[in-house]
C-alpha positions as CSV (number, residue, x, y, z in Angstrom):
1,X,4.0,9.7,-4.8
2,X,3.2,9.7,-1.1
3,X,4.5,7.0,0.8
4,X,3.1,4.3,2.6
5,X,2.9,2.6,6.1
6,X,3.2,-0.9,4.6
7,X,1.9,-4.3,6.0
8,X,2.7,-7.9,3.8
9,X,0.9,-10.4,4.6
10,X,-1.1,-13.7,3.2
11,X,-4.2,-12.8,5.1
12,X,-6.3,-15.6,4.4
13,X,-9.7,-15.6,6.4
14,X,-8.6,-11.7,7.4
15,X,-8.7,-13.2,11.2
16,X,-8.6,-11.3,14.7
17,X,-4.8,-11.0,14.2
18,X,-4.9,-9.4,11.1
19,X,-7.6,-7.0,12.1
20,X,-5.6,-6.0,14.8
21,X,-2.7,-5.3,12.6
22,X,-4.3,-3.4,9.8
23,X,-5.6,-1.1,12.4
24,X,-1.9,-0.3,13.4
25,X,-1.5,0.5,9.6
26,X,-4.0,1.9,9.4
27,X,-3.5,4.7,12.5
28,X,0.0,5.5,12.3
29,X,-0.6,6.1,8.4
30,X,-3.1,8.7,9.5
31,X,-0.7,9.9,12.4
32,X,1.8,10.8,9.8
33,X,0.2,11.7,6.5
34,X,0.5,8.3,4.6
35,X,-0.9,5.9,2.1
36,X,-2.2,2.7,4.9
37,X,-1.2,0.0,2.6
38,X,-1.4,-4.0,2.4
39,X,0.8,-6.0,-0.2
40,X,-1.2,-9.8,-0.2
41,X,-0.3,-12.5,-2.5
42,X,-2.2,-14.6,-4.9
43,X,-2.0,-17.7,-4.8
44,X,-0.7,-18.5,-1.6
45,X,3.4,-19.3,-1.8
46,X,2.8,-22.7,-0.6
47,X,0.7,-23.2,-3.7
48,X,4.0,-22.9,-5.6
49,X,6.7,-23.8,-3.2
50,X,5.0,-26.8,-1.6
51,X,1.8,-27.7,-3.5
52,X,1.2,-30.8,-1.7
53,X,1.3,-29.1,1.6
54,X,-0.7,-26.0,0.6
55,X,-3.5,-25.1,2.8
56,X,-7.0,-25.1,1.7
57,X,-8.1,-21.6,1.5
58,X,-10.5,-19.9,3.7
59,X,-11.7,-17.3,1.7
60,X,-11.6,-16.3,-1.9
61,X,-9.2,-13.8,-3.0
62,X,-12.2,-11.0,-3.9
63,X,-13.0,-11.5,-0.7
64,X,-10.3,-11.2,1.3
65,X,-9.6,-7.7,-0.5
66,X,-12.8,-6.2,0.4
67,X,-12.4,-7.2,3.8
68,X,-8.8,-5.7,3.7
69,X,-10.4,-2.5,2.4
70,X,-13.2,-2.6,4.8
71,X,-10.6,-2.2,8.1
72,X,-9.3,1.1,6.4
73,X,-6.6,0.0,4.0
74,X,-6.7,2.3,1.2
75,X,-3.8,0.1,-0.8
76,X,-4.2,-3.3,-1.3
77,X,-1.3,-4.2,-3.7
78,X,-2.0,-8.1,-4.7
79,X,1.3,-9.7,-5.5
80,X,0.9,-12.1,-8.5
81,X,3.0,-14.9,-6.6
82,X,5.2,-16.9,-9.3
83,X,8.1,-19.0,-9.0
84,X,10.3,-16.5,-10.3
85,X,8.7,-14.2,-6.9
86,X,10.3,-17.6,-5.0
87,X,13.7,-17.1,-6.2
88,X,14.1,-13.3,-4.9
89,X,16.4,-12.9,-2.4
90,X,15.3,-11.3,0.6
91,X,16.9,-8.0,-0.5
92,X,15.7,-8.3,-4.0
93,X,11.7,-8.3,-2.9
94,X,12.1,-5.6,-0.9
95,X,14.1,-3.3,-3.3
96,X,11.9,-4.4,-5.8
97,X,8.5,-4.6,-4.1
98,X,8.5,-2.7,-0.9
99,X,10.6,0.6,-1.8
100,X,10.2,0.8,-5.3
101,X,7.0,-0.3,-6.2
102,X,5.1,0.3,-3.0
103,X,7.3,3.5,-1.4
104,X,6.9,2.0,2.0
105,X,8.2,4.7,5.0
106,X,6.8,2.0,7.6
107,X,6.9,-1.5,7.3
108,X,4.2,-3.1,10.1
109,X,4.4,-7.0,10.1
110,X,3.8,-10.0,12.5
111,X,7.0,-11.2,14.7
112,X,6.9,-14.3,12.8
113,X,6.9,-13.1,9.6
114,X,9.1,-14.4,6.8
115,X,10.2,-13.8,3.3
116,X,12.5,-14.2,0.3
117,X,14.0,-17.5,-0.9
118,X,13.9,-20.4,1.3
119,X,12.2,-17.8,3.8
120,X,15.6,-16.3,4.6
121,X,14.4,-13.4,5.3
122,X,12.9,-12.6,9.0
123,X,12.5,-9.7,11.3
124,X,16.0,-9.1,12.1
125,X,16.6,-9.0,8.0
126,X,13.7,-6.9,7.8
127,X,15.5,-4.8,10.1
128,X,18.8,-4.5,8.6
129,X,17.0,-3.5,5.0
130,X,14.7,-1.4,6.6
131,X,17.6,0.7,7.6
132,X,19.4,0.3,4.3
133,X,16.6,1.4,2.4
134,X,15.2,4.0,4.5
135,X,11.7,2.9,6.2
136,X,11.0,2.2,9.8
137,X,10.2,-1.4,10.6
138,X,7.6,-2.3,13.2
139,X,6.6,-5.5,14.9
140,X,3.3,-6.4,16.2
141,X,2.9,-9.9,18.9
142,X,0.8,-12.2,18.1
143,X,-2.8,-12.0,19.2
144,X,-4.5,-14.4,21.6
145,X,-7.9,-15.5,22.5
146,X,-8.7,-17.8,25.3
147,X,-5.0,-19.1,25.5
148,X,-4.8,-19.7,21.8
149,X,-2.7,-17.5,19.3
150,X,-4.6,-16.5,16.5
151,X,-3.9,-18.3,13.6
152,X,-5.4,-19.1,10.4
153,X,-4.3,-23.2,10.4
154,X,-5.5,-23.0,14.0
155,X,-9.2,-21.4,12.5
156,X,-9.2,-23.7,10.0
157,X,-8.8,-26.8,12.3
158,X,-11.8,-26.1,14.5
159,X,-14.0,-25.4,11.4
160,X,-13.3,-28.6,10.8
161,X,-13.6,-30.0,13.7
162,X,-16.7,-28.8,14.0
163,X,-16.1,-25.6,16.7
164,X,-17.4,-23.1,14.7
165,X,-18.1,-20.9,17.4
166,X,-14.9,-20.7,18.6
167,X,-13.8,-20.4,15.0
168,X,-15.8,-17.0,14.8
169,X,-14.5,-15.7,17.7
170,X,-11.0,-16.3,16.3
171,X,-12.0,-14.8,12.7
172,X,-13.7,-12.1,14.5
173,X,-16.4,-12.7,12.7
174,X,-19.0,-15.4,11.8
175,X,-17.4,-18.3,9.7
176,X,-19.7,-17.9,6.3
177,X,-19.7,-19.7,3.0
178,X,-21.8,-18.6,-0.1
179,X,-23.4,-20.2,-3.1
180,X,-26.3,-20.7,-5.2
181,X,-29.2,-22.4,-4.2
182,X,-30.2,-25.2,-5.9
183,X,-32.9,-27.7,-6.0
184,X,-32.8,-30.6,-3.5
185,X,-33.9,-34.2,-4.2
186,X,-37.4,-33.1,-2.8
187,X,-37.1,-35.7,-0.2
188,X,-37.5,-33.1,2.9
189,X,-40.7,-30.9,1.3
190,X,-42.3,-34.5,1.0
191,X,-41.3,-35.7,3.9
192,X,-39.5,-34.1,6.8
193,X,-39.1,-30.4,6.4
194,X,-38.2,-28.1,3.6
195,X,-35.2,-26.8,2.8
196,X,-33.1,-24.3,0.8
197,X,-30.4,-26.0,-0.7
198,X,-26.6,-24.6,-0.8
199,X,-24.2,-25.3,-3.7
200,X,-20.8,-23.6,-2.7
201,X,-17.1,-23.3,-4.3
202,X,-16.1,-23.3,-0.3
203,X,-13.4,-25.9,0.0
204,X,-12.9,-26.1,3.9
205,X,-16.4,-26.6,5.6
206,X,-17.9,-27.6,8.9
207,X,-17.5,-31.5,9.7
208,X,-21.0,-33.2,9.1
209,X,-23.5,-32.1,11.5
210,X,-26.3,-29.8,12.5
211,X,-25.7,-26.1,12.9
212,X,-26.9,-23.1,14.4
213,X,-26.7,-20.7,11.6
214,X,-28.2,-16.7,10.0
215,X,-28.6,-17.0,6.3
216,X,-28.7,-13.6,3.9
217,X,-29.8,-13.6,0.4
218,X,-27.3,-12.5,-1.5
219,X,-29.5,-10.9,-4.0
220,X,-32.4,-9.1,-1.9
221,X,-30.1,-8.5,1.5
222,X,-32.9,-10.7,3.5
223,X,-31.8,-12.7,6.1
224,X,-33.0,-14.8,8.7
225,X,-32.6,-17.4,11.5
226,X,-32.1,-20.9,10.4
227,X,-30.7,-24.8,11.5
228,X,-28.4,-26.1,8.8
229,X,-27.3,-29.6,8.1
230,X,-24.0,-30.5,6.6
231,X,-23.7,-34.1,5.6
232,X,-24.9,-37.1,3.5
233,X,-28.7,-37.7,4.0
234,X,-27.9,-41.3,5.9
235,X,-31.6,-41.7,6.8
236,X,-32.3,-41.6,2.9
237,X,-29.2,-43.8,2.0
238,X,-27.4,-40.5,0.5
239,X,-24.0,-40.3,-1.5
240,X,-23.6,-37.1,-1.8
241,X,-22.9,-34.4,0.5
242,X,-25.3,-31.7,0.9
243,X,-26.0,-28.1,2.4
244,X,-29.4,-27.9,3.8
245,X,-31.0,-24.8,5.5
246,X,-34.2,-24.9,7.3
247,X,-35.3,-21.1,7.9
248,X,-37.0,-20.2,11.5
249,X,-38.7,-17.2,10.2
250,X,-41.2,-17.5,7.4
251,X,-40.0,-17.5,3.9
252,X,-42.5,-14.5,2.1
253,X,-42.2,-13.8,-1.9
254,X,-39.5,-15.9,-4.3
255,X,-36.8,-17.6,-2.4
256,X,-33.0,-16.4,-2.6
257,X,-30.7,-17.5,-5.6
258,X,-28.0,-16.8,-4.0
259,X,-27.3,-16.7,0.0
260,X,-24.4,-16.9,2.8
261,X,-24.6,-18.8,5.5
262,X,-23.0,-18.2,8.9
263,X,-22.0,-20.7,11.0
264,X,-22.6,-19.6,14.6
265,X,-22.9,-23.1,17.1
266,X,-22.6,-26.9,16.5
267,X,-25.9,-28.4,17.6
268,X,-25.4,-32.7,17.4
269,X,-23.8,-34.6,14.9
270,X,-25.5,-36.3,11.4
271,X,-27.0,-39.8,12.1
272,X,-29.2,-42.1,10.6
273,X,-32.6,-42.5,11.7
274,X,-34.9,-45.4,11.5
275,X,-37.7,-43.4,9.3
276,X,-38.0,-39.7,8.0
277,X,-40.9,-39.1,10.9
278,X,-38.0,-39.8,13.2
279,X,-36.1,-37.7,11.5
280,X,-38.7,-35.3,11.3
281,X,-38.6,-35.2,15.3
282,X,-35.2,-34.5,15.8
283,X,-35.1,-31.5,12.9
284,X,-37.9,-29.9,15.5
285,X,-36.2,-30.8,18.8
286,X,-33.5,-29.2,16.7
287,X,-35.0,-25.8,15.4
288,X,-36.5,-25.8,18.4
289,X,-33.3,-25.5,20.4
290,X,-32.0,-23.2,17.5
291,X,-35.3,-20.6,18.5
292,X,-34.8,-20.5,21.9
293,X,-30.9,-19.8,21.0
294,X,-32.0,-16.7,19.1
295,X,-34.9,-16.1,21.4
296,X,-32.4,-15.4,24.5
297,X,-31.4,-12.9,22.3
298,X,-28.0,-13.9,21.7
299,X,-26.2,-12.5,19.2
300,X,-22.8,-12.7,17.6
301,X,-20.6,-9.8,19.0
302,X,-17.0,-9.1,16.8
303,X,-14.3,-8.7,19.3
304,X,-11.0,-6.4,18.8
305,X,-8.5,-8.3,20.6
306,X,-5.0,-7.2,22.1
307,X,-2.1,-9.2,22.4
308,X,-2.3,-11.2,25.7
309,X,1.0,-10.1,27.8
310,X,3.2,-12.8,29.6
């Protein structure tokens, strides 16, 4: 079997930092005839280890694969992650996982990368077993943007917070969720605006608020401009939270079943108004403000960042 240039990772979100590193799989795989491969684990360790601290997932394992595949990884070995796979010494997952199951010639991993029981196992280990068992081990540095190191906890805090912007330009990419759409309490048709209505398996979202966003149909491949509000309806005395998308461009033939939103800037925050007209004001101060965002003819641009030098 030809070998591989190898890269092991948890990849969650598939951020700026990982892009940059599955290109350096990527090229010197091509560079010397081998298999650009990814070994990714499922579910995260934590989720095993450490279930009460065990971060919220950005992105769905199918997901993360194809995005994986889509930066040129041929290989993307998904490592059923058990607590049996906790108990492996360093040298025992990469006897057993690296060499023999995965034939890796080049291992490519982050600086602060970590493995084996108890996370014994670092670069220096990697190393040491690298020259026992006969592949090359390279390390990449950490990327950063705008002083920050690219990080998936570090993503997933400004999503919460709100920053989505900044968020995307740390994913390289868009934030996005997906769903079905589903029918609303009618309340906005009747009396503000209408709205396509988002029911997602997404479990870290946007703090409440009003968003800049593109929705796609995920079953047509439309898309279009739109203002999207996360939150809990407080002018109509609501309970529970909802995902609300008011499309700028005209909605022609049967709406979308299915669709992905991308978050792309925070607007204002949710408040309660004194009555829906109110509310109805602010929606179009809003989507106004959201057209003339579009109409300067910005558009999200994906960035292929190096690592900042001291």
């Amino acid at each position: 079997m030809t070998g591989s240039v190898l890269t092991i990772g948890k990849f969650d979100g598939v951020h700026a930092g990982h892009a940059y590193l599955l290109r350096q799989v990527v090229a010197l795989a091509k560079e010397r005839g081998l298999m650009p491969a990814a070994m990714t684990f499922d579910p995260h360790p934590a989720c095993v280890v450490a279930p009460s601290r065990a971060p919220l997932p950005l992105m769905p394992l199918e997901e993360r694969i194809a995005r994986i595949r889509e930066l040129g990884i041929e290989q993307v070995y998904v490592l059923k992650f058990t607590a049996e796979i906790a108990q492996l010494t360093p040298e025992q997952f990469i006897a057993q996982f690296v060499c023999d199951e995965l034939h890796a010639r080049v291992v490519i991993v982050g600086a602060n990368f970590r493995f084996g029981n108890q996370q014994a196992g670092d670069p220096k280990v990697l190393t040491e077993l690298g020259l026992r068992y006969g592949f090359e081990t390279r390390l990449v540095d950490a990327v950063k943007l705008r002083g920050l190191i690219v990080s998936t906890s570090e993503i997933r805090k400004r999503i919460r917070e709100g920053g989505v912007s900044l968020a995307g330009r740390l994913l390289g990419r868009p934030y996005s969720i997906e769903g079905n759409v589903v029918s609303g309490h009618g309340v906005g048709s009747r009396q503000t605006v209408p709205t396509l209505n988002l029911r997602t398996t997404a479990e870290v979202l946007p703090r409440d608020g009003v968003y800049i966003t593109r929705t796609h149909a995920l079953d047509g491949g439309r898309r279009w401009n739109s203002i999207t509000n996360i939150g809990l309806r407080p002018t109509f005395d609501g309970h529970a939270r909802t995902i609300e998308t008011f499309l700028l461009d005209p909605l022609t033939g049967a709406g979308p079943t299915r669709m992905r939103l991308e978050f792309l800037r925070h607007v204002r925050e949710e408040r309660k108004f004194e009555s829906p007209e109110a509310l109805k004001a602010q929606i179009l101060r809003d989507v106004a403000r959201a057209s003339a965002y579009f109409r300067r003819g910005r558009r999200w641009v994906a960035h292929q960042p190096r690592p900042e030098l001291p």
